[in-house]
C-alpha positions in Angstrom: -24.3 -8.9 73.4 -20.9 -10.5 72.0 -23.0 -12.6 69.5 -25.0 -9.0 68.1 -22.1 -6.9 67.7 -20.6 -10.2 65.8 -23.4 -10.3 63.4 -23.8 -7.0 62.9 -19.7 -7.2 62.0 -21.2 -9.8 59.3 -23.8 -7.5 58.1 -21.0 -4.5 57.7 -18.5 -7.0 55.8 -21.6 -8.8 53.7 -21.4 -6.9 50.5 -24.6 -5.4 49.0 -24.9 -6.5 44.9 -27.3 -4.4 43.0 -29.2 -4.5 40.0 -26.9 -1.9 38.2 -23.7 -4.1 39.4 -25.2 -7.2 38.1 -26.2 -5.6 34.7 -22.7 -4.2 34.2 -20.9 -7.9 34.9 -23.5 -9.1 32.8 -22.8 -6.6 29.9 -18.9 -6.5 30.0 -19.6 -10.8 29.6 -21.9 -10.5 26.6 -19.1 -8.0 25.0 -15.9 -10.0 25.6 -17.6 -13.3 24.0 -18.8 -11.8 20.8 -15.0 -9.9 21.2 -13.7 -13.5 21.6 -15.9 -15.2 18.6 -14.8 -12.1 16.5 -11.0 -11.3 17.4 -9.5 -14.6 18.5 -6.4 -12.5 17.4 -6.3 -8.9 18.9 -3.0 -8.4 17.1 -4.6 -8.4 13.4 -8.1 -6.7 14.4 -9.4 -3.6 16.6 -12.0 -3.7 19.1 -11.9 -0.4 22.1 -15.1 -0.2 24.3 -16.1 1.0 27.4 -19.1 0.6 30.2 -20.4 3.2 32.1 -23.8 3.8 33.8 -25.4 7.1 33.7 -28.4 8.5 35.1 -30.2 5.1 34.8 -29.1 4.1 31.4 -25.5 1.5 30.8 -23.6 3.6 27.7 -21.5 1.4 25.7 -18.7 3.6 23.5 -15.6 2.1 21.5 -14.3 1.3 17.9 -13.9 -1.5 15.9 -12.5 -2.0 12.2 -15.1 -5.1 12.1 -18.8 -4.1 10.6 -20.6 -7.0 11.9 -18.7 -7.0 15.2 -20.6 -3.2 15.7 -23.7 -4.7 14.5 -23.9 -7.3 16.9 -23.2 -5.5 19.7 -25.5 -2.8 18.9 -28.3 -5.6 18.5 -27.1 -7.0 21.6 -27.9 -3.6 23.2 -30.8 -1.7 21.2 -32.9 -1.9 24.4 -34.2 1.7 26.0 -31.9 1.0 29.0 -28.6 1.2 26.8 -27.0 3.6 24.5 -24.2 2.4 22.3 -21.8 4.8 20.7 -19.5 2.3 18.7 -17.4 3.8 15.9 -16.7 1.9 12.8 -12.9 2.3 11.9 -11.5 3.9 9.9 -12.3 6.9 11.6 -14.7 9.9 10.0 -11.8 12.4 10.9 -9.4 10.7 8.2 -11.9 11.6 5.3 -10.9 9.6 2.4 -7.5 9.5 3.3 -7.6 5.8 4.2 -4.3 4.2 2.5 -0.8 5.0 2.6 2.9 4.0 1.6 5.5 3.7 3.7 8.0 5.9 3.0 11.3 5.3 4.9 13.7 2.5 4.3 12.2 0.8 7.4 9.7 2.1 9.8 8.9 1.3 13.0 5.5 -0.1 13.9 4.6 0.5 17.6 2.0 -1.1 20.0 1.2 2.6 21.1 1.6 5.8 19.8 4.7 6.9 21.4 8.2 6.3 20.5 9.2 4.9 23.7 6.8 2.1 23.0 7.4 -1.4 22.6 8.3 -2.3 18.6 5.3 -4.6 17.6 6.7 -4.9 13.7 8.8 -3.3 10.5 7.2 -2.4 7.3 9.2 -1.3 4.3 9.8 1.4 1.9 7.0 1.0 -0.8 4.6 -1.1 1.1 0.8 0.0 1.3 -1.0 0.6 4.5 -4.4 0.7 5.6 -5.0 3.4 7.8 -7.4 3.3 10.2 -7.2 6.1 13.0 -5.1 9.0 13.5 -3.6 10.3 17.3 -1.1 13.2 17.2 1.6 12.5 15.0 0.6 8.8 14.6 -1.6 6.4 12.3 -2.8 3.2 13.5 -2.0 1.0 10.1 -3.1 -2.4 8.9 -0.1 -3.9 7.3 -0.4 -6.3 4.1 0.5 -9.4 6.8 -2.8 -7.6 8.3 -0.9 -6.7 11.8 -2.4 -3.3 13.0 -0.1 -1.2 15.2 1.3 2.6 15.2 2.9 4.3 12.8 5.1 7.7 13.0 3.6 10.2 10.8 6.8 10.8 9.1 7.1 6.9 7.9 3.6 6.9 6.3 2.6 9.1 3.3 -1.1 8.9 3.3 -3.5 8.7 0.3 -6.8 8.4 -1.1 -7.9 5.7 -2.6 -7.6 7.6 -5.9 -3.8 8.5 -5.1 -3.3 4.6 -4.3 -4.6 3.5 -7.3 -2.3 6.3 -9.2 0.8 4.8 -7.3 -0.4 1.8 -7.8 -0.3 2.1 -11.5 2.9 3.5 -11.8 6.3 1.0 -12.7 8.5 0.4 -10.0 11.5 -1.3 -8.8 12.3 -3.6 -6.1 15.6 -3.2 -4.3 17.8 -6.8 -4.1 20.5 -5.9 -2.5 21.2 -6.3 1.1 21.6 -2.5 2.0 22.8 0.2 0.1 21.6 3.5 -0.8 19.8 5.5 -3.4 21.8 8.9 -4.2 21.4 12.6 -5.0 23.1 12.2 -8.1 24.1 9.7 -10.8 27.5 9.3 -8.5 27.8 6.9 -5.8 30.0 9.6 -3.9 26.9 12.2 -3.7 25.0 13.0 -0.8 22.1 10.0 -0.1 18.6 10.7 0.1 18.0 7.4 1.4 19.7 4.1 2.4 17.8 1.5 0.9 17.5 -2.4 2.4 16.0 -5.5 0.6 12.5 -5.3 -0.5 12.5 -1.6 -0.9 9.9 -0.6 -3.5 10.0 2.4 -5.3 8.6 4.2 -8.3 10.8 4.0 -11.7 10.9 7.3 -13.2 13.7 6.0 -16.0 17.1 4.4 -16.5 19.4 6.7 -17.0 23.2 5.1 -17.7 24.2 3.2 -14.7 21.4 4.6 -12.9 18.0 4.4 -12.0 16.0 7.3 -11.7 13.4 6.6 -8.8 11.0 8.4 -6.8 9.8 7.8 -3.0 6.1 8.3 -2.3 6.3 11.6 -0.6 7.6 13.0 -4.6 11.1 12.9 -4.0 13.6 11.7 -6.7 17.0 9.7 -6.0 19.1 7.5 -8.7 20.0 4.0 -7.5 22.7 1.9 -8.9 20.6 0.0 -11.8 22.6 -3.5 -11.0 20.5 -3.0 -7.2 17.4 -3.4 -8.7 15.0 -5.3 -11.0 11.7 -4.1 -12.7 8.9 -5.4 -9.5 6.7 -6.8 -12.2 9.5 -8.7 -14.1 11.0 -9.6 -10.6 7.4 -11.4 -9.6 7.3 -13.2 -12.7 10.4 -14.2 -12.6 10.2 -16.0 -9.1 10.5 -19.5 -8.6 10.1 -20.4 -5.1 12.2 -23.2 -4.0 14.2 -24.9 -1.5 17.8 -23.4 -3.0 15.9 -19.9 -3.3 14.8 -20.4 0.5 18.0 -21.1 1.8 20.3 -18.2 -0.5 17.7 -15.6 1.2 18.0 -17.0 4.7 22.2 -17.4 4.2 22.2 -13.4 2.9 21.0 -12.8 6.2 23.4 -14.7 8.2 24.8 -12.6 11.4 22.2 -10.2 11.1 21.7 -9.1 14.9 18.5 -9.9 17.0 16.1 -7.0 17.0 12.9 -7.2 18.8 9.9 -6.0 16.8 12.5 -6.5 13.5 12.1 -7.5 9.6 14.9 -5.7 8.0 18.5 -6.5 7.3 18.9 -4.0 10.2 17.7 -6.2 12.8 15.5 -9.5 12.7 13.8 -11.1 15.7 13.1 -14.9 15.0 9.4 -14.7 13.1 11.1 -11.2 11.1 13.5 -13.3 9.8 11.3 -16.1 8.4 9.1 -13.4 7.1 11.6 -12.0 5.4 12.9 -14.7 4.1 10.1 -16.0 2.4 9.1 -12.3 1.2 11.5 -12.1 -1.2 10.7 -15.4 -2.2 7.2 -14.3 -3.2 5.1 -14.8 0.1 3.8 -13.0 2.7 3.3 -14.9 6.1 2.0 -13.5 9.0 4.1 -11.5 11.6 4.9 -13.4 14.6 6.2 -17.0 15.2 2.9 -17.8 16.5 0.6 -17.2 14.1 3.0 -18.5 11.7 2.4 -21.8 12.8 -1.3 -21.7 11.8 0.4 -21.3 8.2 1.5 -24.0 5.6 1.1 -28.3 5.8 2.1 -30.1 8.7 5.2 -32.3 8.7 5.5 -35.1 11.0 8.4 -35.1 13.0 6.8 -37.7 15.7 9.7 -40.4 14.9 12.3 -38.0 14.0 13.7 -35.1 11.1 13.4 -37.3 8.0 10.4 -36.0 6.7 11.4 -32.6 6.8 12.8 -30.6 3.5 15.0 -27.1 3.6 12.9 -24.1 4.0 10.4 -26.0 6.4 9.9 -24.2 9.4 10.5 -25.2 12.5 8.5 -24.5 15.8 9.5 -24.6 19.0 7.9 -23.4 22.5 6.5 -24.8 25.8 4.3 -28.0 25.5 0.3 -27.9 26.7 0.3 -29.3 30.5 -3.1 -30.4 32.5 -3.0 -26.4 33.5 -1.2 -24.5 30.7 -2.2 -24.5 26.8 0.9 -24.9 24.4 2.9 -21.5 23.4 4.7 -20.9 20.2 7.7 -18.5 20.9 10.4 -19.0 18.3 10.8 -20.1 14.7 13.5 -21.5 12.3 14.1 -22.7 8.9 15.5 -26.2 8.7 18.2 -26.4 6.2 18.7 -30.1 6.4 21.4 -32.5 7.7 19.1 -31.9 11.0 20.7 -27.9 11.1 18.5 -24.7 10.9 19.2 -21.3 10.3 17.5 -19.1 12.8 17.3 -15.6 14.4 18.8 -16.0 18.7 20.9 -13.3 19.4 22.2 -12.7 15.2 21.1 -15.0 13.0 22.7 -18.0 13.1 22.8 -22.3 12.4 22.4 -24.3 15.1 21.7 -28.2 14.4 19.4 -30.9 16.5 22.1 -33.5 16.0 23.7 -33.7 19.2 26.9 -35.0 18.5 27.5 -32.0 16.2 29.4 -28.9 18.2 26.5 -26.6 17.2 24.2 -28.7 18.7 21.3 -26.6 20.7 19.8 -28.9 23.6 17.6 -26.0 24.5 15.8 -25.7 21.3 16.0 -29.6 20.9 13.9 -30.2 23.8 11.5 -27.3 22.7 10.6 -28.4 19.4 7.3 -28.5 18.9 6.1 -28.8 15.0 7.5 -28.4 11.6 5.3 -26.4 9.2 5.7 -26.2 5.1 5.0 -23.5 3.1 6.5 -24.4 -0.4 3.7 -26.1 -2.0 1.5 -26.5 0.7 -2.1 -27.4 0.0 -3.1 -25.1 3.1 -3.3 -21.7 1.8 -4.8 -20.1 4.6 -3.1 -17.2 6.4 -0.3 -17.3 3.7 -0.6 -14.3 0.8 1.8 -13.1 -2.2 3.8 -10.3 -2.5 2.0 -9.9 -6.0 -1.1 -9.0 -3.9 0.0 -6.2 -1.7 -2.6 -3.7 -3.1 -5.4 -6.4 -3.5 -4.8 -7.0 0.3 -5.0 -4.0 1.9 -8.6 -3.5 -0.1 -7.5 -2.0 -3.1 -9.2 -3.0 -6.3 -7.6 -6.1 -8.3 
């Protein structure tokens, strides 16, 4: 008796797998490897689905910015036993109104639409945007460094792609000065319409004295000091990347506090501040530390820091083990004399010489690689600031 009330204990704790369970596992699979083989990055790309089963039949819904990502999955799935409901973003309910300019000194770029969401990125005044979804007062955007995260409403005024190429057209200015403001009046002492911070990019209306006569994307009109700015098209011509110019954007930065999420001169985390850096020196790299590292020529640092030039950047992280692959969390730009200027708290110099009193032993023994972007031969995942519309699919 002992030994049939046992087994029938096994029976009750055995569990039963269907047909319909093993389809599911099997489904959800096939998905997240074509995900993998399309998004190796989730941070630059959109793919959303879900798996049900209903009334015999497995229903596969979601959204993807990726054409042939929705193709293969609805090949994957054209049998009579699924239904596949996959939405190609940008969404139908935007219409045409695919693009837009930011239109706030700096906006704040969330992972989810909600302001007490965790800041993914910055984009700046003047920058285009692809838009590709819409959710209350939010727009999920495709930056120009191709980062796709949430966007207030109020920082995004959003276009056509006959509006775009209209602002496109139009001369503008780029703001060179650190911070500073663009005013209600030709007077320095009137009210602000804006404050303004490096990179700003605005549309020149005329010079008028002193002044500048600009306009913001959302039409309206402010003068800015005229010694703030430069002409954006004689400002790209004029650009001559180099060490020197590498190092005099990083040093205007210097004490800049740590901000999470940041790529202003209001607040930098370590990857913002490289970005930034190296955007007003022409470039556009992508957002975080570790997809900056896929950027740019390697340098070998094997037998020490004498290969390594100012404006390299430095990478530093945990190592691969037997169990754990390596991760990239923090990034620098090597100013030589074995110091680096980087973003830890404010942006500071620390050095890898340890018998100098800034020496950091913790980002010593968490160097990883050095990476070069000034005349590297690797061009991948590095674009120019003379390409912003061209990026974000706007005709050449």
């Amino acid at each position: 008796m002992k030994i049939f009330i046992l087994f029938l204990a096994l029976c009750v704790t055995i569990p039963i797998y269907t047909q319909e369970n093993i389809s599911m596992d099997e489904t959800n699979k096939t998905i997240q490897d074509i995900q993998t083989r399309y998004i190796p990055d989730k941070r630059v790309a959109v793919f959303n689905y879900t798996v049900i089963q209903e009334e015999g039949k497995t229903i596969i819904t979601g959204e993807t910015d990726l054409p042939s990502l929705k193709n293969e999955v609805e090949q994957k799935f054209s049998g009579s036993s699924y239904i596949t409901r996959i939405e190609l973003l940008p969404s139908k309910e935007l219409s045409s109104n695919i693009f837009g300019v930011i239109n706030l000194s700096v906006a704040n770029i969330r992972t989810k639409p909600d302001h007490g969401a965790e800041m993914a990125t910055q984009a700046l005044l003047g920058q285009p945007v692809k838009i590709l979804q819409k959710k209350r007062g939010w727009y999920l955007v495709q930056t120009p460094d191709k980062y796709i995260a949430w966007a207030d409403d109020d920082g995004v005024e959003v276009m056509n792609e006959k509006e775009m190429m209209i602002w496109k057209s139009f001369n503008k200015v780029i703001y060179t000065n650190a911070f500073g403001f663009a005013y209600s009046e030709m007077d320095i002492n009137s009210v602000p319409v804006s404050d303004l911070v490096q990179g700003n990019i605005l549309k020149k209306v005329s010079v008028e004295g002193d002044f500048v006569k600009v306009e913001f994307p959302d039409k309206r009109s402010a003068f800015i000091p005229a010694s703030e700015v430069k002409d954006f098209d004689n400002w790209i011509s004029d650009l001559s990347p180099s060490k020197e110019s590498i190092l005099s954007s990083a040093f205007n930065l210097m004490g800049t506090p740590y901000l999470w999420g940041g790529t202003s001169c209001k607040g930098v985390d370590c990857s913002g501040f490289t970005k930034t850096v190296y955007y007003m020196n022409g470039f556009i790299l992508p957002r975080d530390a570790s997809q900056q590292v896929a950027a740019g020529d390697v340098v070998d640092i094997s037998k020490g820091f004498g290969n390594l030039q100012p404006g390299d950047l430095l990478f530093f992280g945990s190592k691969a083990t037997d169990t754990t692959k390596e991760r990239v969390s923090h990034v620098g730009i090597y100013i030589g004399d074995n110091d680096f200027i980087h973003s830890s708290g404010r942006v500071r110099i620390n050095s890898l010489d340890k018998s100098k009193e800034n020496f950091s032993a913790y980002r010593f023994n968490t160097l990883l690689r050095a990476k070069r972007i000034l005349g590297a031969d690797k061009r991948e995942y590095i674009s120019e600031v003379k390409d912003l519309f061209r990026i974000i699919g706007m005709q050449p």
